[in-house]
Structure formats: structure tokens, C-alpha cells
C-alpha positions as a Markdown table, in Angstrom:
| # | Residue | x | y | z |
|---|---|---|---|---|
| 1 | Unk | 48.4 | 127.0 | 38.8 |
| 2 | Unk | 49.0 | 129.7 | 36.0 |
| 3 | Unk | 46.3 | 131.7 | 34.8 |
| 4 | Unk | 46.3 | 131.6 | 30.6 |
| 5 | Unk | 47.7 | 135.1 | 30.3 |
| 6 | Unk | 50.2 | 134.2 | 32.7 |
| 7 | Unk | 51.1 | 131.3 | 31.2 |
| 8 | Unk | 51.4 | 132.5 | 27.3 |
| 9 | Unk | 53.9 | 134.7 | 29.2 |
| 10 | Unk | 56.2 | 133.0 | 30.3 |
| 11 | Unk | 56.5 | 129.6 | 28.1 |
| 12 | Unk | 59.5 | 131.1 | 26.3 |
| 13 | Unk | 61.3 | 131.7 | 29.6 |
| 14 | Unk | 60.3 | 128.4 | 30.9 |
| 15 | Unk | 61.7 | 126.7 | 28.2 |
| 16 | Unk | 65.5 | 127.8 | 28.4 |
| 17 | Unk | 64.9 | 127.2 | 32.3 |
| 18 | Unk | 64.0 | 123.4 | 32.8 |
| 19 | Unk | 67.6 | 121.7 | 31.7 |
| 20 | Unk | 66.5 | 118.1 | 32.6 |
| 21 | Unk | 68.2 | 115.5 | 30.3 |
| 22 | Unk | 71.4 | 117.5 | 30.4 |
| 23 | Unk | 72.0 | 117.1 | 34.3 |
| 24 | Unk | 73.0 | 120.2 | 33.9 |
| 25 | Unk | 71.2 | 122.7 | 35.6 |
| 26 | Unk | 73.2 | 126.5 | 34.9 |
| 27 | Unk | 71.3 | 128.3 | 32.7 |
| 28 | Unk | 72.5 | 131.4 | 31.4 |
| 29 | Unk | 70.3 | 134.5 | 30.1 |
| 30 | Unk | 71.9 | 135.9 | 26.9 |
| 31 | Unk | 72.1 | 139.7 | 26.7 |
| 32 | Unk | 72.6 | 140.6 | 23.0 |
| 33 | Unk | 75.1 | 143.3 | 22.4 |
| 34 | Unk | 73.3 | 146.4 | 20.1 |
| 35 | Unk | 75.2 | 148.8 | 17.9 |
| 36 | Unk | 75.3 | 152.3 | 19.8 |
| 37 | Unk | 75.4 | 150.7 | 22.9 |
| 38 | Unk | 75.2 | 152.6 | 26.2 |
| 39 | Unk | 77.2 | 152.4 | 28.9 |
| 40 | Unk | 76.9 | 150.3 | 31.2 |
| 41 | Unk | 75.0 | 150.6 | 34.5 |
| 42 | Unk | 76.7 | 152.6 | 37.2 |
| 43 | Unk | 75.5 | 150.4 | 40.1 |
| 44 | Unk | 76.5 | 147.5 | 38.6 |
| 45 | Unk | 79.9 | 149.4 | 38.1 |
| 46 | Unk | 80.8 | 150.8 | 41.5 |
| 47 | Unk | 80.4 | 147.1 | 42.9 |
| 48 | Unk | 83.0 | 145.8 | 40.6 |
| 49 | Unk | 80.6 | 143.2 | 39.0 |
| 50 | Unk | 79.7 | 142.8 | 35.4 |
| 51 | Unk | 76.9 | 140.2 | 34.7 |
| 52 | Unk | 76.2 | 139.3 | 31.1 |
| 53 | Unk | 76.8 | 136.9 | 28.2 |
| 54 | Unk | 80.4 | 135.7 | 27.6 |
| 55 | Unk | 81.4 | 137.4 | 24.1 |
| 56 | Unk | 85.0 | 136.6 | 24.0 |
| 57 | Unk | 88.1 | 135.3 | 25.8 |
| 58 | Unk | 91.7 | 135.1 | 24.7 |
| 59 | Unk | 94.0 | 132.8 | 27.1 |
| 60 | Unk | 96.9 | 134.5 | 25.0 |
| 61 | Unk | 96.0 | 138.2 | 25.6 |
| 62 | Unk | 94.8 | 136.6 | 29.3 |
| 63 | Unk | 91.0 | 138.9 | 28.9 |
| 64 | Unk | 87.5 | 138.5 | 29.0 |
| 65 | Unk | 85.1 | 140.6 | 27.2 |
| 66 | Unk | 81.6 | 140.7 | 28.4 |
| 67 | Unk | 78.4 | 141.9 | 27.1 |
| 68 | Unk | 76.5 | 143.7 | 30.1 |
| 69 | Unk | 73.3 | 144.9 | 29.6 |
| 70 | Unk | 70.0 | 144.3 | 27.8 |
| 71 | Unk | 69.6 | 144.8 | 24.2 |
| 72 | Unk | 70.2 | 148.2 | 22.4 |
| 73 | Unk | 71.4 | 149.6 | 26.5 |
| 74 | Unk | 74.4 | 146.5 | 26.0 |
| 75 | Unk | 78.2 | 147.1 | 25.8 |
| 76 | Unk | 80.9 | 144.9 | 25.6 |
| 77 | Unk | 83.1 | 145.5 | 29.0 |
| 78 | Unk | 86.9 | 144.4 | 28.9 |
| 79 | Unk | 88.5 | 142.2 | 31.7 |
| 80 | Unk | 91.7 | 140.5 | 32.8 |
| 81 | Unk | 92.4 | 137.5 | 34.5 |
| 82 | Unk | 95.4 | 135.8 | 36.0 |
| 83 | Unk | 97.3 | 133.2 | 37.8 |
| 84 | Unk | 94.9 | 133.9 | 40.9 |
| 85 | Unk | 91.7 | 134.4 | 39.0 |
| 86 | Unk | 89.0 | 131.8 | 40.6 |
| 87 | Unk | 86.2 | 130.1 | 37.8 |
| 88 | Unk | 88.1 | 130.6 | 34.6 |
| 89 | Unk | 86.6 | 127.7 | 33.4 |
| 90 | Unk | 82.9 | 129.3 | 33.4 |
| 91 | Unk | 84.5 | 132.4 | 30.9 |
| 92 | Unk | 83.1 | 130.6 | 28.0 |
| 93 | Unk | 82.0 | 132.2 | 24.9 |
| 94 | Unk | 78.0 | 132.5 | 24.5 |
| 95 | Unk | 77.5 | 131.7 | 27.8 |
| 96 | Unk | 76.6 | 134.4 | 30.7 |
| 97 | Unk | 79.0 | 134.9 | 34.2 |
| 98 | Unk | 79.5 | 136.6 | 36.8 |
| 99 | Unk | 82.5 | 138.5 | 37.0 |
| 100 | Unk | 83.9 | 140.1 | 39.8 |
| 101 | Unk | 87.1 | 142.2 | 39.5 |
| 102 | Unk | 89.1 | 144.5 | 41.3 |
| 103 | Unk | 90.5 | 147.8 | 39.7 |
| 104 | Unk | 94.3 | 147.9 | 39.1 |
| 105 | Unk | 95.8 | 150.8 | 37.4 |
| 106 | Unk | 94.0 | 150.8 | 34.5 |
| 107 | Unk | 93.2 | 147.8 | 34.1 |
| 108 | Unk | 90.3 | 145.5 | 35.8 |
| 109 | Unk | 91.1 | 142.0 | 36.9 |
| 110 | Unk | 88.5 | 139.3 | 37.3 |
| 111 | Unk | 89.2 | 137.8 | 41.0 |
| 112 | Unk | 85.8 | 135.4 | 40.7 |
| 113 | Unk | 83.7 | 134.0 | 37.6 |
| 114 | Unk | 80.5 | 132.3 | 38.3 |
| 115 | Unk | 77.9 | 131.1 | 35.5 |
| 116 | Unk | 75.1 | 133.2 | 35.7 |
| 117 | Unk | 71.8 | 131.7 | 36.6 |
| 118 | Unk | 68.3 | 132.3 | 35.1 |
| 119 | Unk | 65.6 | 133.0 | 38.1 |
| 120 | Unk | 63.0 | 131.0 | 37.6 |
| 121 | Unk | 59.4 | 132.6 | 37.2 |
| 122 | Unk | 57.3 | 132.4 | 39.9 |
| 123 | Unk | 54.7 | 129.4 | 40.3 |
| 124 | Unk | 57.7 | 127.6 | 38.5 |
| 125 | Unk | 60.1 | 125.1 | 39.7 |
| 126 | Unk | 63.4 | 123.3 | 38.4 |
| 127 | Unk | 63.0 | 119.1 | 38.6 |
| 128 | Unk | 65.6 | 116.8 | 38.6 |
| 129 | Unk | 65.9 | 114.3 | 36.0 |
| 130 | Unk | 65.1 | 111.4 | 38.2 |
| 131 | Unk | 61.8 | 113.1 | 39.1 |
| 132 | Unk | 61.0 | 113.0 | 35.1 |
| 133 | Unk | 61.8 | 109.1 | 34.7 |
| 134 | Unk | 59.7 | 108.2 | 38.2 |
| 135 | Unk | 56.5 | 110.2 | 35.9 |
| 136 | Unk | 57.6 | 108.3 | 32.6 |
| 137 | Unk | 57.7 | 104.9 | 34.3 |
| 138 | Unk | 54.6 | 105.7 | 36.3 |
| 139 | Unk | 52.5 | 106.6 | 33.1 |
| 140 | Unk | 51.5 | 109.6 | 35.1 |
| 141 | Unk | 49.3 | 112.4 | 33.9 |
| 142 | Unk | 51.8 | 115.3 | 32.6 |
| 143 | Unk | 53.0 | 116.5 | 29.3 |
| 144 | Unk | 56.6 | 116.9 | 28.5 |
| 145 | Unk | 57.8 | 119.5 | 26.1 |
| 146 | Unk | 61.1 | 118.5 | 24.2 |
| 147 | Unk | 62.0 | 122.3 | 23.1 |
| 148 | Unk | 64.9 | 121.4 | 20.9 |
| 149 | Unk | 64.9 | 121.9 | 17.5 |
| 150 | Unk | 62.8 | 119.3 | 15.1 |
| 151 | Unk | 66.3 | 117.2 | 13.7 |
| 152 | Unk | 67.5 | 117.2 | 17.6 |
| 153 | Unk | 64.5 | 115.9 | 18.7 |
| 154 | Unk | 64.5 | 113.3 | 15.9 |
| 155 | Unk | 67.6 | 112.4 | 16.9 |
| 156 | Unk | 66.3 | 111.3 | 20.1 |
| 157 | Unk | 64.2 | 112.2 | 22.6 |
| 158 | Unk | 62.5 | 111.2 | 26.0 |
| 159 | Unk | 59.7 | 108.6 | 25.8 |
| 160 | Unk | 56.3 | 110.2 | 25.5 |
| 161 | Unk | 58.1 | 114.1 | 24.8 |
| 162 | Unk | 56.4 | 116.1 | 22.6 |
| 163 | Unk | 58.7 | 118.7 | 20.0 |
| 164 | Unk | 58.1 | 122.1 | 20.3 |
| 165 | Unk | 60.7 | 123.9 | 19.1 |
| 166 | Unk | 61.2 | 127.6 | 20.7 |
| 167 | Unk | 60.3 | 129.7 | 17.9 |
| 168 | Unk | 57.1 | 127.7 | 17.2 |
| 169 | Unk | 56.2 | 128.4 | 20.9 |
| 170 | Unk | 56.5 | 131.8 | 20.5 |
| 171 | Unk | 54.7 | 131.6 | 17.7 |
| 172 | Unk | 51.7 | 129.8 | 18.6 |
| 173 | Unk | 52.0 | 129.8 | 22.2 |
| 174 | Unk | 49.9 | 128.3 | 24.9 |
| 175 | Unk | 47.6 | 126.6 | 22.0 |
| 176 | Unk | 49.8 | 124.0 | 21.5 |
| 177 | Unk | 49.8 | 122.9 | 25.4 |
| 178 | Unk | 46.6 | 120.7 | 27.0 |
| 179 | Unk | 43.2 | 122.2 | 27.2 |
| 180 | Unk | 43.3 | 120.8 | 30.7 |
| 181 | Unk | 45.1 | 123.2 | 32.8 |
| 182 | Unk | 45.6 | 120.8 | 36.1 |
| 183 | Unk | 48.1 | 118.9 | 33.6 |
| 184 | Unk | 51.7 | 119.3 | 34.9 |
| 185 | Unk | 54.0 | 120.9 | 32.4 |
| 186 | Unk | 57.6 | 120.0 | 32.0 |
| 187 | Unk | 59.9 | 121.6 | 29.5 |
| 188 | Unk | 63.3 | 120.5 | 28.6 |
| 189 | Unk | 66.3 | 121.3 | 25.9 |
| 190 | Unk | 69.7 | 120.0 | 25.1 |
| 191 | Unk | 71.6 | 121.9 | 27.8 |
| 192 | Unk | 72.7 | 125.4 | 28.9 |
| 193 | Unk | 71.0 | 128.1 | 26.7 |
């Protein structure tokens, strides 16, 4: 179980993990591109991967730009696909890859896109949707955490969720969850974030 401090830590990752009621389990970690970006990491570089947050893609101009790195360290990296290109389909805008390319010229063409996947923190665990509905029509002790926004959740929701909408988690943190800290915690949102 998760000590408090450990906990208050990391509810805000936990909450873009656990994609239950989508059925969709790729999560994808946004890197936010910052003016006076750096460039990006050499490692990452010399293995002809970039791994970031989809910022654009042009099927005209046949590219891919990609924001790799963390915050103000972030620059926007230029690639090109083709005919032979495997996994266009996960070079969507706002949402993080995997790119691998070779160098040709002076270009770089992407040869693979993957959707990048958030790691899980550690005590943590991804459960299927099925798992949720056995603990709903059990009555089972747990508390369910609908993080979506307040007009999504009423909109609809799971039975018994509870709304806590991201920023008011980070806001107030591990107060709003059960004093009794054997109670199972499940968090869910609207899809890939």
C-alpha cells in the first residue's frame, strides 16, 4: 500500500494512467514544447528515435513534427514518412509516439510509429474494465475516481464514481480520497491523455 507522501505524489500521474471506460489502454505523456528550446538529447539522437508528443502532421507535405523533450529542454524535431512507413495511423496531433527513422540525405524518414506509453508508478497497476464492473456489481469496498471534467462527468458517469477533476486533485490532493488507506483506488478518464 502507498504511504501518504507517496501517495499525494503520484495521484496526478495515476490519473492520466488508469483509461478504464475507454477500452483504451495507450496513454501518452505530453511533453510541452518551451520557447528557447534546447536541442534535443544526443542519445536519443544517435539511435534514430525521437519520443514525444505529436505536434503536427501534414499528409500533403508527407512530415511529422515532434516535440522531444521535457519542458523548457523541448524542441520540435522534423520527420518524413512514406509509402513504407509502418504506424502512420498513431502520428496524431497531441498525442505522444514513438518514432523511429533512418537518415537519408538530409532528410530523416520515419520507418516505425508506435504510441508512446506512460509507465505506470510503482505499487500501481492498470485494470481492465471488466475487473471495474465485477467490483460495481459486487458492492465491493473501493472508491472510484471519475477524473474528467465536472460537465463530462455530468454527462455520464460509472455507478457509484466520484468527480475529481485533475486540477482539483492537484489542488487538494490526497484529502479528498478515504481516510481508510486499505480502500482500493481506481481512477479513470475519457480516454488517451
Amino acid at each position: 500500500m502507498l504511504q501518504k507522501g507517496l501517495l499525494r505524489r503520484f495521484i496526478p500521474l495515476m490519473l492520466f494512467s488508469f483509461l478504464f471506460v475507454s477500452g483504451d489502454y495507450r496513454a501518452a505523456q505530453a511533453e510541452p514544447v518551451g520557447e528557447g528550446a534546447k536541442e534535443a538529447p544526443a542519445a536519443q539522437a544517435e539511435q534514430n528515435v525521437y519520443k514525444g508528443k505529436v505536434v503536427g502532421r501534414s499528409n500533403k507535405a508527407k512530415s511529422i513534427s515532434i516535440a522531444v523533450g521535457k519542458e523548457e529542454e523541448a524542441k520540435n524535431m522534423m520527420v518524413k514518412f512514406d509509402d513504407q512507413t509502418q504506424g502512420i495511423e498513431f502520428a496524431v496531433e497531441g498525442e505522444g509516439a514513438i518514432i523511429e527513422y533512418k537518415v537519408a540525405g538530409n532528410d530523416k524518414i520515419a520507418t516505425v510509429i508506435k504510441p508512446k506509453v506512460v509507465q505506470l508508478p510503482p505499487g500501481t497497476m492498470e485494470v481492465l474494465p471488466e475487473y471495474v464492473a465485477d467490483l460495481i456489481d459486487k458492492g465491493a469496498t473501493y472508491f472510484l475516481v471519475d477524473s474528467r471534467p465536472a460537465k463530462r462527468f455530468d454527462d455520464g458517469s460509472l455507478p457509484t464514481a466520484v468527480n475529481i477533476p485533475v486540477a482539483k486533485m492537484e489542488k487538494e490532493g490526497a484529502s479528498l480520497l478515504p481516510a481508510d488507506k486499505n480502500t482500493e483506488l481506481i481512477f479513470f478518464c475519457g480516454g488517451v491523455t
